[in-house]
C-alpha positions in Angstrom: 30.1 4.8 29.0 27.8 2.0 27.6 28.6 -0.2 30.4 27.5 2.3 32.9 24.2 3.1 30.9 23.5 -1.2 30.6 24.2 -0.9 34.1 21.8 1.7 34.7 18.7 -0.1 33.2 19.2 -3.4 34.8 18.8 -1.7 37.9 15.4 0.2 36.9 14.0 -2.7 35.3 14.6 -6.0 36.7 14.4 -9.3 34.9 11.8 -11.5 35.6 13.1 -15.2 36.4 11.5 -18.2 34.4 9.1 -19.4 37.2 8.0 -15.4 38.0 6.7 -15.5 34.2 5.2 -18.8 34.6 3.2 -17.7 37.3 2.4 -14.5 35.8 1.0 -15.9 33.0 -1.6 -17.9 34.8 -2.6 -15.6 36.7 -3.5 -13.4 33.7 -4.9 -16.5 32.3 -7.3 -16.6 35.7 -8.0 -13.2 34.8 -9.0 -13.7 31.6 -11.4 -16.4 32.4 -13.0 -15.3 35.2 -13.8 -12.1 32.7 -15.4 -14.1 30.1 -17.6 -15.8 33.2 -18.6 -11.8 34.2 -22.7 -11.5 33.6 -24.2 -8.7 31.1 -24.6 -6.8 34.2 -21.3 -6.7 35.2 -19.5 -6.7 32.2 -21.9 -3.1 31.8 -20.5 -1.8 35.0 -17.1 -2.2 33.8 -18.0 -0.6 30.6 -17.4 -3.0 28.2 -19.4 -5.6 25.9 -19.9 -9.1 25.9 -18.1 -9.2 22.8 -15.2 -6.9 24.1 -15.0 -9.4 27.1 -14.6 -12.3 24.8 -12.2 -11.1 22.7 -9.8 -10.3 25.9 -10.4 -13.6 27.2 -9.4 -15.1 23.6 -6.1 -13.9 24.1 -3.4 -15.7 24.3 -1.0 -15.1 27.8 2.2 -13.6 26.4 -0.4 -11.3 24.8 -0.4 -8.7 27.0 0.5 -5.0 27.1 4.1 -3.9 28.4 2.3 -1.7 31.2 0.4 -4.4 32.9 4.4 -6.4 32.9 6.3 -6.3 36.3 
């Protein structure tokens, strides 16, 4: 019975490979950074602060929430 349940999980969540994190990562670091370059302006229309933006952009890559994982 465990083997079917490990079995069953693998299937609805895949592992991610070595060079699939790799390039994960940078693209959330691209993210980041091109966050902390938004102007007052549109950091407003997002609804968040140039201090909110900052402190996203601070973080490191592997610091980011489960949800936003493939």
């Amino acid at each position: 019975m465990a083997l079917a349940a490990t079995l069953s999980r693998r299937q609805t969540r895949p592992s991610r490979g070595f060079l699939s994190t790799l390039l994960g990562y940078g693209a959330l670091y691209r993210q980041r950074r091109a966050l902390a370059r938004l102007d007052d302006q549109a950091l407003s229309d997002i609804g968040l602060s140039r201090s909110d933006a900052l402190r996203e952009a601070r973080r490191p890559v592997w610091d980011a929430p489960t949800n936003w994982q493939v």
